[in-house]
N, C-alpha and C positions, 0 to 999 in steps of 0.2 A: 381187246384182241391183241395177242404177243406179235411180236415183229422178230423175223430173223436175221441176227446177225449179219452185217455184212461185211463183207474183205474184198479185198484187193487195190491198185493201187490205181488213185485216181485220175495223175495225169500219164500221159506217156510219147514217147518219139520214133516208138517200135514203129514199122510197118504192118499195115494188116497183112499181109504175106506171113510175114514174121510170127506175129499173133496167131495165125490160121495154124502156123506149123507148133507153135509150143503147144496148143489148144490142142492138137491131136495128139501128139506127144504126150500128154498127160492124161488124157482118153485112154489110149494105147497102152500105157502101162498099166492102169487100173486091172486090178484082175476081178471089178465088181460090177463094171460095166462090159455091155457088147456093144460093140462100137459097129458091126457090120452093117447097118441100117440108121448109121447118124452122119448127116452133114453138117460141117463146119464151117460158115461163112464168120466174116466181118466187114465192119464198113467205121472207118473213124475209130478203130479201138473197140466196137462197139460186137462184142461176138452174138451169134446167131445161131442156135441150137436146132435143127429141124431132121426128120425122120422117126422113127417108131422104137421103143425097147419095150420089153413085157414086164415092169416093175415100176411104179412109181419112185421105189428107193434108189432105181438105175438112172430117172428122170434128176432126182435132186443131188444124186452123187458126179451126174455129167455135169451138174450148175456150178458146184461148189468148186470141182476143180478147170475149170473153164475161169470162174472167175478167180482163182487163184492162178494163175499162168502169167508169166512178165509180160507188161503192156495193157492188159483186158483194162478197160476203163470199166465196162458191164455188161452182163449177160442179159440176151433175152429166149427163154429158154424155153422154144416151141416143141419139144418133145412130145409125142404123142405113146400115152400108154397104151399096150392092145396085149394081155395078158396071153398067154400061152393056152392056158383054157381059165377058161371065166367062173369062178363060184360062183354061189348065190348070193346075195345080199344079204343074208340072215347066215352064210356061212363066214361070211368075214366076219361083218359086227361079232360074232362068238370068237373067232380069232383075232380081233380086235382086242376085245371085253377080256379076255385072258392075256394078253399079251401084258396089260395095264393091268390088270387087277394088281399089283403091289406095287406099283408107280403113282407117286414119289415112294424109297422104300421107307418104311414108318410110317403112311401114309396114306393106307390102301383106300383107291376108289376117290381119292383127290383129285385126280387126271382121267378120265376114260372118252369112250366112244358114244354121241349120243344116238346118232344114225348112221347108218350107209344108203345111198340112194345111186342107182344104176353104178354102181365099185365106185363113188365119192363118197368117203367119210367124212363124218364130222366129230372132229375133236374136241372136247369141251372139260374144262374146270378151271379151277383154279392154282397157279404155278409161284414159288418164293421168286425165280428170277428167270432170266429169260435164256438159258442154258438150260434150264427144267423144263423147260415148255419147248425147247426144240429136240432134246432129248423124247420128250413124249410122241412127238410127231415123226420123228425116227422111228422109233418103236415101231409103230402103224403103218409106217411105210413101208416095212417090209414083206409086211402081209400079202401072201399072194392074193391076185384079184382088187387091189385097189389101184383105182385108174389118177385119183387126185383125191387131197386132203382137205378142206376147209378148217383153218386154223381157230377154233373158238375161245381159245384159252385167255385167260387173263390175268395178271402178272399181279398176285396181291402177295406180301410179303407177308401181312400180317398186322402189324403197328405203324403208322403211315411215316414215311422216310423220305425226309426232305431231299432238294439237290445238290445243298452243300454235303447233307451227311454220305450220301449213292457217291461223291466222287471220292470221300476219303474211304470208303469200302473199296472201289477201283481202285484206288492208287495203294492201299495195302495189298489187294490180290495181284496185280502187279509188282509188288516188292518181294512178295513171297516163291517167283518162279524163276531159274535161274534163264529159261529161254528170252529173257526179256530185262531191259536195262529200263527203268523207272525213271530215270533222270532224263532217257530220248527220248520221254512220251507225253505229250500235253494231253490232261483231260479236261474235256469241259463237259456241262450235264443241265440239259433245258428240258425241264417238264418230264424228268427221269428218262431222256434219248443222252447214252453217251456218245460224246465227239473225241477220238483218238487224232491227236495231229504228230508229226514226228517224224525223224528219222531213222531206221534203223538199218543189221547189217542185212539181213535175207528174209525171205515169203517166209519161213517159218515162223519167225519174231514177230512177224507182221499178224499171223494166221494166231497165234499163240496171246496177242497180246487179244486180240479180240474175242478170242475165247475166254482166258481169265476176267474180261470185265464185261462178259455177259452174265458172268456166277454169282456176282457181287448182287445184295442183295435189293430188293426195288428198280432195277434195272430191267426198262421194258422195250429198249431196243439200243443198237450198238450201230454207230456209222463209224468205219474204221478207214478214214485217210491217211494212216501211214504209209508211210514210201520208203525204199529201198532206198538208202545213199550212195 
């Protein structure tokens, strides 16, 4: 089962005040989420998502930038989806099943939908690395009528790929992007989980570097501790 990604930066000296107001800040700006029915609490760093939007893809897009915001140690991201009006279960899975039908491209039917049960899907196949498998679960999520995703997927590349070789794939996809300095970034890689450590200049570098070494191939989950200098 694929793990997502994770960003943001681990320790911090911000206040939750602080925290509370960047979090909504970046709520606010989104023009993919409705924010009129979400509270923003924190406690330690530690933010807290609660209230209702009608998208599952508005629930994971409130996580991601919540927990990219200066200060979040981590998100817990109690969203509650309650669709606008509810399809059926057999009308999603069809909007599912299509949505994926040519995911991965070259690829058709390597990723899909196995079920929906009360608007929870379940996604299942097999994905080369773990940016294709969040990719897929994207996809899905924006389907109207799914309330949560059960991630099934499973991160085979193909020909089995050790941890020394998953971290020189990382460390060339990070050589390759200019958002991001190679030499500010320690990778390490246990049991194909990469460990980003480092300095860099801003959240983008930060966001950017963990993206490129979730693409890297055999890569079945990313803990990204970089920190802002």
């Amino acid at each position: 089962m694929s793990q997502f990604p994770e960003y943001g930066v681990p320790e911090s000296k911000v206040s939750d005040n602080l925290i509370i107001g960047a979090v909504r800040n970046a709520l606010g700006e989104s023009e993919e989420v409705d924010t009129s029915d979400i509270v923003v609490d924190a406690a330690d760093g530690i933010i807290r998502l609660t209230g209702v939007v009608s998208t599952f893809y508005e629930k994971r897009k409130a996580g991601r930038l919540a927990r990219a915001a200066e200060g979040v140690k981590g998100v817990d991201n109690s969203l509650v989806v309650v669709p606008d009006k509810q399809p059926t279960d057999q009308k999603i899975f069809d909007a599912i099943d299509k949505a994926l039908g040519n995911f991965p491209e070259g690829r058709p039917a390597r990723i899909g939908v196995r079920m929906v049960e009360s608007g929870v899907a379940y996604i299942s196949g097999k994905a080369s690395n773990a940016q294709e498998a969040w990719n897929a679960i994207d996809i899905a999520s924006k389907i109207p009528g799914v309330k949560d995703i059960v991630d099934e997927i499973d991160i085979a590349p193909g020909e089995p790929i050790d941890d020394v070789e998953i971290k020189n794939l990382v460390i060339d996809a990070l050589s390759e992007d200019s958002r991001v300095d190679p030499f500010e970034i320690e990778v390490n890689v246990r049991n194909a989980e990469v460990y980003l450590e480092g300095e860099v200049e801003d959240e983008e570098a930060i966001r950017a570097a963990g993206e490129l070494a979730s693409t890297a191939a055999g890569v079945k989950r990313v803990i990204n501790h970089i920190r802002i200098r």
